[in-house]
C-alpha positions as CSV (number, residue, x, y, z in Angstrom):
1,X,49.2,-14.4,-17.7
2,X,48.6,-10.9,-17.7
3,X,49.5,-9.3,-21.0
4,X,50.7,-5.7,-19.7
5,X,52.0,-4.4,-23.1
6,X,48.3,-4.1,-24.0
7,X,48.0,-1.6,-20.8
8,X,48.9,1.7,-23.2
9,X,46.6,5.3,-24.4
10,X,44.6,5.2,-27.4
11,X,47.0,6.6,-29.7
12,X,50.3,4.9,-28.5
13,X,47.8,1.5,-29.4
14,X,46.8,3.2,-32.8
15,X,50.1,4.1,-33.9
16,X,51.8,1.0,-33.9
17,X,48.6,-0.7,-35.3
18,X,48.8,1.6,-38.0
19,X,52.4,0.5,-38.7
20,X,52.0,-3.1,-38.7
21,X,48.7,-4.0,-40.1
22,X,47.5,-1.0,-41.8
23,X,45.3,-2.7,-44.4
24,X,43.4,-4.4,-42.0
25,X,40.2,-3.7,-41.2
26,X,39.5,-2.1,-37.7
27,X,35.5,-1.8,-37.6
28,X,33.0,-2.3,-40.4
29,X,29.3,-1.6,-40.4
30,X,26.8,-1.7,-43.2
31,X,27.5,1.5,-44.0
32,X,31.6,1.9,-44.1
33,X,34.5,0.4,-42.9
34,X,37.7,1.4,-41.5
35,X,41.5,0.4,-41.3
36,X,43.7,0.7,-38.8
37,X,45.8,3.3,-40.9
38,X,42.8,4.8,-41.4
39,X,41.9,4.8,-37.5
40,X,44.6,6.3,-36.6
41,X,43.9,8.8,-38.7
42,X,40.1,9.9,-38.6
43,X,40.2,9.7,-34.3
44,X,43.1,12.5,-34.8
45,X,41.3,14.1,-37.1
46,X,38.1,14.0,-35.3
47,X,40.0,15.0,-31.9
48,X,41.6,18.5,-33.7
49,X,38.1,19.1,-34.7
50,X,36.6,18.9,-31.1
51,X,39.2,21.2,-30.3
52,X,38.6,23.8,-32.9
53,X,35.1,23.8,-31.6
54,X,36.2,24.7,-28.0
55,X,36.5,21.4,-26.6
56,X,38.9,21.8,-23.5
57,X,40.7,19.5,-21.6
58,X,38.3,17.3,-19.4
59,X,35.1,18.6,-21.1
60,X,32.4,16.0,-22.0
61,X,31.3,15.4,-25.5
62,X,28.2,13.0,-25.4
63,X,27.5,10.0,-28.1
64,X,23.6,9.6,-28.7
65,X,23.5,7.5,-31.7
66,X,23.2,4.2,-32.6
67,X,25.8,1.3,-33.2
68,X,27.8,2.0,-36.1
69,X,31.3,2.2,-36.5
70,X,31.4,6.2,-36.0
71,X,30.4,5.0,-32.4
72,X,33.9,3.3,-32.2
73,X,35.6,5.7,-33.5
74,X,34.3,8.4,-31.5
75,X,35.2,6.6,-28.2
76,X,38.5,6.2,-29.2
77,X,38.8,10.1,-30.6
78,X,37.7,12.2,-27.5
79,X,40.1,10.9,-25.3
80,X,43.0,12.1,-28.2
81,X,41.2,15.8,-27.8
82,X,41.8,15.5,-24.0
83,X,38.3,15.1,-23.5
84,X,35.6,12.2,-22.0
85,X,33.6,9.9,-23.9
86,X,30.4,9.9,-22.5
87,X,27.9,7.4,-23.9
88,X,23.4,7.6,-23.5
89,X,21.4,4.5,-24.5
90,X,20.1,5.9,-27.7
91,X,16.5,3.5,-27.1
92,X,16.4,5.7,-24.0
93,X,13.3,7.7,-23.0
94,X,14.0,11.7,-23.6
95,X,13.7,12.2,-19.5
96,X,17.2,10.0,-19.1
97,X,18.8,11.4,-22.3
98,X,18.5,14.7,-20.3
99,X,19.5,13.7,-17.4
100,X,22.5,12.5,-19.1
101,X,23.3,15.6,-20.6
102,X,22.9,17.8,-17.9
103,X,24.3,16.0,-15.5
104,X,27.3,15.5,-17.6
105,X,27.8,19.3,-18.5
106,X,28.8,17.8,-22.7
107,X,29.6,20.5,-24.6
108,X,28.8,18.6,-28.0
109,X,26.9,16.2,-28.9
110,X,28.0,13.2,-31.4
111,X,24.2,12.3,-33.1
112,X,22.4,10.8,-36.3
113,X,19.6,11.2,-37.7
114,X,17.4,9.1,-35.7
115,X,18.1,11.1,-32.8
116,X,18.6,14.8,-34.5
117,X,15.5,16.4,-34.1
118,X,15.4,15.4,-30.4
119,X,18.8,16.9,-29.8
120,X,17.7,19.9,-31.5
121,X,15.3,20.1,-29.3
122,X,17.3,20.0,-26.1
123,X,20.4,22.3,-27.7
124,X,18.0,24.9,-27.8
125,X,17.8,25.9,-24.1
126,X,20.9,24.4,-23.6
127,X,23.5,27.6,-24.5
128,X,26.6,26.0,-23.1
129,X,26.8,23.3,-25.9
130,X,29.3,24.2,-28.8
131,X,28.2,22.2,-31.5
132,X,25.9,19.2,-32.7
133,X,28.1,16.8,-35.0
134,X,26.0,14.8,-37.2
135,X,26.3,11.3,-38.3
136,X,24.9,10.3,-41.6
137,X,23.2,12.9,-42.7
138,X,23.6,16.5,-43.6
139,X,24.3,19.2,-40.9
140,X,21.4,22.3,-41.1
141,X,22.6,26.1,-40.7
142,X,19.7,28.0,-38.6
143,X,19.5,26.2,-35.3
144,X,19.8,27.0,-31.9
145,X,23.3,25.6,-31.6
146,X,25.9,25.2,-34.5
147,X,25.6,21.8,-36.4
148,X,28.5,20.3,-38.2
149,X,28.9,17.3,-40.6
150,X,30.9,14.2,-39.3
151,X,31.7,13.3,-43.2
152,X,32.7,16.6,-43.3
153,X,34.4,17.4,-40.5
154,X,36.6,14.1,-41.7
155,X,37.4,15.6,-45.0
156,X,39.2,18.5,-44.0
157,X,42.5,19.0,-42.0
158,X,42.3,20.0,-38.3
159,X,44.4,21.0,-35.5
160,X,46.9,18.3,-34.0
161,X,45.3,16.1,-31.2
162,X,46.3,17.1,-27.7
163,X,46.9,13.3,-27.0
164,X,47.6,14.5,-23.3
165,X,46.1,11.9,-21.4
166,X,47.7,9.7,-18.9
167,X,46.8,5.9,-18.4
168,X,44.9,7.2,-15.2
169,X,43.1,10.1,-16.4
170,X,39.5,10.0,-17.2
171,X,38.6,8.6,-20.7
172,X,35.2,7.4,-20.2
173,X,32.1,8.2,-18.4
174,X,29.8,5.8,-18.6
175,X,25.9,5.9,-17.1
176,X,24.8,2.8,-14.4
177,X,21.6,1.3,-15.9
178,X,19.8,2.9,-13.6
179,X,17.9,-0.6,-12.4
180,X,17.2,0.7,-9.0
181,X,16.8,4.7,-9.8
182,X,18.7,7.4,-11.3
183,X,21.3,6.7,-13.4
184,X,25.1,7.5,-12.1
185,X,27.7,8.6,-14.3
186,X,30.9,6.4,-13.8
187,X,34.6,7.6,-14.3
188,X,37.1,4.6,-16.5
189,X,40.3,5.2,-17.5
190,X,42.5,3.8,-19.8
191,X,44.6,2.0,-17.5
192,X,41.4,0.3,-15.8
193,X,39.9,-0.5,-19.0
194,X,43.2,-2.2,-20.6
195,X,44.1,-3.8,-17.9
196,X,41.1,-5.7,-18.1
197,X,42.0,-7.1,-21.8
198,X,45.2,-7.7,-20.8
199,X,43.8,-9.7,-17.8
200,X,40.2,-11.4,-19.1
201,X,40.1,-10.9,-23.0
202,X,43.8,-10.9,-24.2
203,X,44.8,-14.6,-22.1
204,X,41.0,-16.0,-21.1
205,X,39.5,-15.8,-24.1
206,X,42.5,-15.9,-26.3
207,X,41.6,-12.6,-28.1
208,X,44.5,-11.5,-30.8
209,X,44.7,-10.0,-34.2
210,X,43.9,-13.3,-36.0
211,X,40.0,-12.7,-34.4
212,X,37.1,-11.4,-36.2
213,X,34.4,-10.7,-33.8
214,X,30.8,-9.9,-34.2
215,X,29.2,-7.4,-31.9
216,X,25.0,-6.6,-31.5
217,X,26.0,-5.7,-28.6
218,X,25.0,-2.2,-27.2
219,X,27.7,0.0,-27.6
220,X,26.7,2.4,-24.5
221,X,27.5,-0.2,-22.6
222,X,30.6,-0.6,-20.5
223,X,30.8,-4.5,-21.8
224,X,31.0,-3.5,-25.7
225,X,33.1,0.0,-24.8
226,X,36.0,-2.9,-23.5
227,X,35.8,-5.5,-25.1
228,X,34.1,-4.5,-28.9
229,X,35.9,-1.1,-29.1
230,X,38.6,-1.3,-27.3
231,X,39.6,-4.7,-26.7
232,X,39.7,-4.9,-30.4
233,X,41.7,-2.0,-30.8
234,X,44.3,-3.3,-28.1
235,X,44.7,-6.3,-29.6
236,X,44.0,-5.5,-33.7
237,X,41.2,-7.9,-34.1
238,X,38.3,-6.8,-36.8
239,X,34.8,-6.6,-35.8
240,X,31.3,-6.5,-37.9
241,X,29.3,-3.8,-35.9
242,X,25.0,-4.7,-36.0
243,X,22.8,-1.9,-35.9
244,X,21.2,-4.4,-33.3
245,X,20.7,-7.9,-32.4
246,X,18.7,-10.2,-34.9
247,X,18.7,-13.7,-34.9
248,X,18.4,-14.1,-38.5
249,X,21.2,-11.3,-39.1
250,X,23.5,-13.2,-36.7
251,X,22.7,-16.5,-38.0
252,X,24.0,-15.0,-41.7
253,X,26.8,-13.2,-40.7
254,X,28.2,-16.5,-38.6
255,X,27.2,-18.7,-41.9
256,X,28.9,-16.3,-44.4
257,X,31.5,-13.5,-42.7
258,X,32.0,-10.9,-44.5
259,X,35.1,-8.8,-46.5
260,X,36.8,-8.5,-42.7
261,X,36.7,-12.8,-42.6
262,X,34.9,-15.2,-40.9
263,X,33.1,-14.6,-37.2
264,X,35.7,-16.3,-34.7
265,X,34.0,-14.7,-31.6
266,X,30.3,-14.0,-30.7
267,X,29.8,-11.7,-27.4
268,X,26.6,-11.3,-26.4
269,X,24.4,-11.1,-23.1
270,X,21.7,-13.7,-21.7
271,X,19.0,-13.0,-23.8
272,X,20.8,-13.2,-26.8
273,X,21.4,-16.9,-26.5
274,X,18.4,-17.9,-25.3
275,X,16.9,-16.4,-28.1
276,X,19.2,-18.5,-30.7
277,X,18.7,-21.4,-28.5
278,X,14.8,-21.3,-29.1
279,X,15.2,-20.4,-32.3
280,X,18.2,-21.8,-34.2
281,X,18.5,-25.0,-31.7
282,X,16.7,-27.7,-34.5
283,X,18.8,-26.2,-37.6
284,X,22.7,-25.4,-35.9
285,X,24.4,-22.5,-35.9
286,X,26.3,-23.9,-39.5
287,X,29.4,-21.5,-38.4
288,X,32.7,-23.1,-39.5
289,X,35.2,-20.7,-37.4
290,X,33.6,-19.7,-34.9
291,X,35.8,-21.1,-31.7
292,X,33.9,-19.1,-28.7
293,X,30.6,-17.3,-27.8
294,X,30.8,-15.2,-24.9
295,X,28.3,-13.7,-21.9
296,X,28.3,-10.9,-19.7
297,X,26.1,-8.5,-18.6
298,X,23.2,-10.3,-16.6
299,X,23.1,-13.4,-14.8
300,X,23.3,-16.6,-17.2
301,X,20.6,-19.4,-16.6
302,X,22.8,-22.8,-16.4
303,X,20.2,-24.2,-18.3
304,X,21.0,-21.7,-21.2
305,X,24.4,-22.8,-20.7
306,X,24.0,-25.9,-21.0
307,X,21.5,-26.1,-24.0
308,X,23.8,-23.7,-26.0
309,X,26.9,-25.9,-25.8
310,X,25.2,-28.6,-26.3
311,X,22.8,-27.6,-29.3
312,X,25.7,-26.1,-31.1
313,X,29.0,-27.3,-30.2
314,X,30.5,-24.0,-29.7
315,X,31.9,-23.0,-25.8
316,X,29.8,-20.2,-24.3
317,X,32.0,-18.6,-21.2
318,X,29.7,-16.6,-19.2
319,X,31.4,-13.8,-16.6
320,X,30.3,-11.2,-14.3
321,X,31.2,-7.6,-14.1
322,X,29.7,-4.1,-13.6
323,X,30.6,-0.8,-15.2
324,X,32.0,0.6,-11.8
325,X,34.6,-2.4,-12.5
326,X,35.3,-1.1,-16.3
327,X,33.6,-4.5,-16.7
328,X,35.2,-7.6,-15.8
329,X,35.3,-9.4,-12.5
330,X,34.9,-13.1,-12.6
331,X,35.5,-15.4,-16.0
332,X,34.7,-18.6,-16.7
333,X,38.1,-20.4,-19.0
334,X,38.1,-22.4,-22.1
335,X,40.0,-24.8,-19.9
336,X,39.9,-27.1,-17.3
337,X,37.0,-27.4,-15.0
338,X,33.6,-25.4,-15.3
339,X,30.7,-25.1,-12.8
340,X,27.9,-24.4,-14.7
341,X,25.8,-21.9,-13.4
342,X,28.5,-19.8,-11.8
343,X,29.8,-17.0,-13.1
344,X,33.8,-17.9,-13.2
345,X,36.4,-17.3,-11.2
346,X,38.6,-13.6,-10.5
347,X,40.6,-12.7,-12.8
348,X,44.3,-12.8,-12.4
349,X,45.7,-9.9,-10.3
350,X,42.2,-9.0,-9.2
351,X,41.1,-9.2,-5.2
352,X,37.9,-10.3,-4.0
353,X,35.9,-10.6,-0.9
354,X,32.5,-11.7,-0.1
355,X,31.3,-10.1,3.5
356,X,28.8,-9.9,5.6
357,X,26.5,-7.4,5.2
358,X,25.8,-7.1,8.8
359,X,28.6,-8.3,10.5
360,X,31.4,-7.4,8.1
361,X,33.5,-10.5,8.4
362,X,34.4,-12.5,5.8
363,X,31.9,-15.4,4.7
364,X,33.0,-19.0,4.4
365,X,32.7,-21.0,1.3
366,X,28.9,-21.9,0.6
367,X,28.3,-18.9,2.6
368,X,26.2,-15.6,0.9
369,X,28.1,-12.3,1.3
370,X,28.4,-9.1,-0.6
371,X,30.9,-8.6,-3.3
372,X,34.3,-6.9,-2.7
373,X,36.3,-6.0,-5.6
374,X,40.3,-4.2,-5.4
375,X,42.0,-3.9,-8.3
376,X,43.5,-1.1,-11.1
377,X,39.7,-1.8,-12.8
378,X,37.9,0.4,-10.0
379,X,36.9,3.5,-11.0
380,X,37.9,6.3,-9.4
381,X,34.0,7.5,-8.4
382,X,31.0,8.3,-9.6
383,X,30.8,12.2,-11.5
384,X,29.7,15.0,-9.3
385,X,28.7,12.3,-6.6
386,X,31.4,12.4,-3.7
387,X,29.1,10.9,-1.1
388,X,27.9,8.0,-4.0
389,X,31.4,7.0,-4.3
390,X,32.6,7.6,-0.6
391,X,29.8,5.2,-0.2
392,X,30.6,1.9,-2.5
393,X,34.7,3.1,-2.2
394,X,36.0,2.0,1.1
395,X,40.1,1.5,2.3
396,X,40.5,0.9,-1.7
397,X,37.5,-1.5,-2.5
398,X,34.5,-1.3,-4.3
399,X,31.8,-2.7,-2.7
400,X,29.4,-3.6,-5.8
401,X,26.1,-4.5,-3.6
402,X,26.0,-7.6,-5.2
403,X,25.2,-11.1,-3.1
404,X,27.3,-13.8,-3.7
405,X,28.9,-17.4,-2.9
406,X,32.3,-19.4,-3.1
407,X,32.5,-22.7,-3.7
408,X,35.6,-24.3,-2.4
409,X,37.0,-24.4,-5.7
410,X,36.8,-20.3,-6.0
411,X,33.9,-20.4,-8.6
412,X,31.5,-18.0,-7.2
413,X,28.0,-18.0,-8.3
414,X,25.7,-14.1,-8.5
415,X,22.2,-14.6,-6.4
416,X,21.2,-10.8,-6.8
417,X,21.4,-7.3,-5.6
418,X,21.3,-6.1,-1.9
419,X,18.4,-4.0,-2.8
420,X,16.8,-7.0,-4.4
421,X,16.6,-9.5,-1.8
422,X,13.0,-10.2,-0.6
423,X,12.5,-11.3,2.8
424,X,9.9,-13.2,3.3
425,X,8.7,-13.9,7.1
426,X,13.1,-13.9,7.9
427,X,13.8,-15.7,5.3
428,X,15.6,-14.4,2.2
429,X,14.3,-14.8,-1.4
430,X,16.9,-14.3,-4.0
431,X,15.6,-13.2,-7.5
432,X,17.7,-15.3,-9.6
433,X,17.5,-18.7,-8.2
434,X,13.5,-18.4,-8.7
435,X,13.6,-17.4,-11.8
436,X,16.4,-20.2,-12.6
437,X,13.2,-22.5,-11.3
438,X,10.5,-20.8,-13.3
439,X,12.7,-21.3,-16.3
440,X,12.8,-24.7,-16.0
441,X,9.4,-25.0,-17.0
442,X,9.1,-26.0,-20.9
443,X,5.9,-23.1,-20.9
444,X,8.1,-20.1,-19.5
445,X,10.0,-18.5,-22.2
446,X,11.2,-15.8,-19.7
447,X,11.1,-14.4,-15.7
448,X,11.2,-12.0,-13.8
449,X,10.8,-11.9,-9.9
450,X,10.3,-8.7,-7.6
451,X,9.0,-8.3,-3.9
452,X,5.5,-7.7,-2.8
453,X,4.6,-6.4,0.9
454,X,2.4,-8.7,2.6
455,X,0.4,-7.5,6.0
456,X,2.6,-10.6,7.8
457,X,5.2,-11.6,6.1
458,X,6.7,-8.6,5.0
459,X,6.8,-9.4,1.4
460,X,6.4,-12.3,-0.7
461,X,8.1,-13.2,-4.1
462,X,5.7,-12.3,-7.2
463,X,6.8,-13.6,-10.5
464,X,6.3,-12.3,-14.2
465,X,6.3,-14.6,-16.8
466,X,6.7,-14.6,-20.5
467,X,4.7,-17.5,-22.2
468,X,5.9,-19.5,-25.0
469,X,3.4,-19.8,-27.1
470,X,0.0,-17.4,-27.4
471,X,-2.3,-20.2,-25.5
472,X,-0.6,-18.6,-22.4
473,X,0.2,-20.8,-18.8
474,X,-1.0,-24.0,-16.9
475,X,-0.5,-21.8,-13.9
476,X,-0.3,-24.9,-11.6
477,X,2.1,-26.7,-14.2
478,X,4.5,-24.3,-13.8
479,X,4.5,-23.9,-10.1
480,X,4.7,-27.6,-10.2
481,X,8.0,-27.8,-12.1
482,X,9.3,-24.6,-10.2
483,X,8.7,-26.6,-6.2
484,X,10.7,-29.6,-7.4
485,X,13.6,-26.8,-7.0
486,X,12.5,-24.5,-4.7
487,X,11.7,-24.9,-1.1
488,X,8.3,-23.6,-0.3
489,X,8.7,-20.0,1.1
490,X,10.7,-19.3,-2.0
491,X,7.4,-20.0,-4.0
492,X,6.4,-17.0,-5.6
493,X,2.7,-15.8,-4.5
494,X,1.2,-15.6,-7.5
495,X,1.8,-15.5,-11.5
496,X,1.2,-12.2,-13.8
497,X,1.5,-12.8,-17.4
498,X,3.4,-10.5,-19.4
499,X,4.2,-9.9,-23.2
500,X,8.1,-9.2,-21.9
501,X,10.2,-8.2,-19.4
502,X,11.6,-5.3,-19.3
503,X,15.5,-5.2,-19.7
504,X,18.1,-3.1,-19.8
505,X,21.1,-2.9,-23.0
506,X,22.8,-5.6,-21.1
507,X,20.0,-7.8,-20.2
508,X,19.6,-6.5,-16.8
509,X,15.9,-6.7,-15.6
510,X,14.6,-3.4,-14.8
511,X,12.8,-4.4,-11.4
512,X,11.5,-1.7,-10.2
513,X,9.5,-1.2,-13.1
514,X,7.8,-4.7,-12.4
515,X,7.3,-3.5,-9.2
516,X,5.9,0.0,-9.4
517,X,2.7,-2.6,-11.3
518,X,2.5,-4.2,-7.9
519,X,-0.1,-2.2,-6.2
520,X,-1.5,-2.7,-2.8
521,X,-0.9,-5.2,-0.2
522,X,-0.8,-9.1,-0.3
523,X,-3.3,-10.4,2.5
524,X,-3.1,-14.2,1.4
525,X,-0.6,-16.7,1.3
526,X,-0.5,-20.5,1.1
């Protein structure tokens, strides 16, 4: 059932939190936490402020700084100042932070110490920003561009927020991960954005105001931004913000809760419970309410799955969405049947096609085809990119260049991008399912696959590998394991060992790195 009262702005949702639960705690960190009275006031204060500062209507104000609950507070502020959240990775190199501000035209820039003297750096021959706002720590008079306190700027009394927005205007702008190249800034609204709690988080998941979530999840990503800012905001749920993701932090704040209650939900992406699983699996979670873990973000191993539920007792719902999507596409429910391994089904109200690449008819169940989406979750396009999105938005669908298949059921299962699919000789390789077979192996920790060229087949499938333990591989062990799955093109050519693989926020693997270490030509093969 879709829950459409929770499809409202940011200060409609604020105010009548604000007059029901007051005293209850919005977002906490390790620093401060904040009510929902108090929300309501600090993102209208903060929004005045962004005006006084000359922040128009439409203008960008970038967040480069890391999780904390300022972060939430920020993303739900701008859009009261009739302005757009934009969001950079703050682990990301300075050549993408640039490219982020640039190409988003902010005119300030939210930051904390961490990231200060870097943004310093770039304010100075940038003459069009108005003002740095800093984060936990004092602002400095005698810089290139003015610098003002965030503690300070909340202490004093501001201009009224515009709150102008309409449910379709531009809240958000979000970066792709930039797996495959340059990262794209996407547009989200609010209406896109709540309409996926109303249709995945608010009735799938069960997510109300009784919930107490805790979140190491990135919040530049577009899977925290819905579900741990503002899919807690919709529904007034709490949530214990991490600096970052640590087993052993996790593992305490699931044991013990905290003066916002005890962890009822744990989001998190692939990685995150693999690493528990290898970790904590022996000893239990020991988490007495926590009713649901939850994955997004990258393709979840079934194996993973699997282990999870079954080392800990606790359901683990894994889904699929992209930020172009404000998130959510597919979701796997609480209840009734599950196919491990797949990634759910649609969500209510939501329409989906898997086509043809080449022929552009519509595939068959069991059949591979590239993912369609239509729903009010689109975005409208891609910022300062009108051939981008004229590209991937066609008669009112996204086409997400993801492959994918149906079972007869409606479960559909991810097996990779477009742009990743090797062919070998004619025949397609997908990424994922040889990982999937690598990690099967009791030596592999984790996997990455990429395409090689090869003088005569074209390319062949190379795979990285993460050992488990410092003795390294059996090489021929783990092949071993991996042809009892795979048929034998799908081998991969040869083995590289690696310390890690190289991820996005999200858990994404950032291919093309792998594969700008893949010099020259293959002339071998089996």
């Amino acid at each position: 059932m879709l829950h459409t009262e929770l499809i409202r702005t940011v200060p409609e949702i604020l105010d009548g939190h604000a007059r029901v639960r007051a005293d209850a705690v919005a977002f906490v960190d390790d620093v401060r936490a904040v009510t929902y009275g108090e929300l309501a006031g600090t993102t209208a204060r903060l929004a005045g402020h962004l005006q006084d500062l000359g922040v128009g209507r439409g203008d960008r104000v970038l967040l480069y700084l890391d999780n904390r609950v300022e972060v939430a507070e920020s993303y739900l502020g701008i859009p009261r100042a009739g302005a757009i959240a934009v969001c950079a990775n703050p682990q990301a190199a300075t050549a993408e932070v640039t490219h982020i501000l640039d190409d988003s035209g902010s005119r300030v820039v939210v930051t904390d110490a961490a990231h200060l003297d870097l943004v310093r750096a770039l304010a100075a021959d940038r003459p069009d920003l108005l003002a740095v706002v800093v984060v936990g720590t004092g602002a400095e008079d005698g810089h290139a561009v003015r610098e003002v306190g965030y503690a300070d700027l909340m202490a004093i009394p501001a201009s009224p927020p515009r709150d102008c927005l309409d449910l379709d205007d531009t809240a958000w702008m979000l970066y792709t991960s930039g797996t495959t190249g340059r990262p794209k800034g996407v547009y989200l609204t609010q209406r896109g954005c709540f309409w996926v709690v109303a249709a995945c988080w608010a009735p799938i998941v069960g997510l109300g105001p009784d919930d107490v979530l805790l979140s190491a999840l990135p919040l530049f990503h577009s899977y925290a931004l819905v579900l741990c800012v503002l899919g807690v905001a919709a529904v007034g749920a709490s949530e214990r913000i991490l600096p970052r993701f640590s087993v052993q932090e996790v593992r305490e704040r699931l044991r013990h809760g905290g003066p916002e209650g005890d962890v009822t939900v744990f989001p998190g992406v692939p990685t995150m419970f693999h690493y528990l699983l290898d970790r904590l699996g022996p000893d239990g979670l020991e988490a007495p309410a926590l009713r649901m873990c939850i994955s997004a973000g990258a393709i979840m191993p079934a194996a993973v799955n699997e282990g999870f539920e079954k080392a800990f007792g606790v359901p683990l719902l894994d889904g699929y969405g992209i930020t172009e999507t404000s998130t959510m596409v597919t979701m796997n429910w609480p209840t009734g049947s599950r196919v491990m391994g797949s990634c759910g089904l649609p969500l209510p109200g939501l329409s989906v096609r898997l086509v043809d690449p080449v022929s552009g008819r519509d595939v068959l169940p069991g059949e591979e085809g590239e993912l369609w989406v239509q729903g009010p979750n689109v975005t409208p396009g891609y910022h300062d990119l009108p051939e981008a999105s004229a590209a991937v938005l066609v008669d009112g669908w996204y086409r997400t260049g993801d492959l994918a298949r149906r079972d007869e059921d409606g479960y559909l299962r991810i097996s990779g991008r477009t742009k990743e699919l090797i062919i070998r000789g004619g025949e397609n390789i997908y990424p994922a399912e040889v990982e999937d077979a690598l990690l099967a192996s009791e030596q592999v920790k984790d996997a990455a696959v990429v395409g090689a060229p090869h003088e005569h087949l074209g390319e062949v499938a190379i795979a990285f590998v993460v050992p488990r333990t410092p003795d390294g591989l059996d090489h021929e062990a783990v092949l071993a394991t991996a042809r009892e799955r795979l048929s034998s093109f799908k081998m991969p050519e040869r083995l590289i060992e690696v310390e890690q693989i190289p991820r996005t926020g999200s858990g994404k693997i950032l291919r093309f790195q792998l594969q700008q270490t893949v010099s020259g030509t293959v002339t071998n093969s089996r």
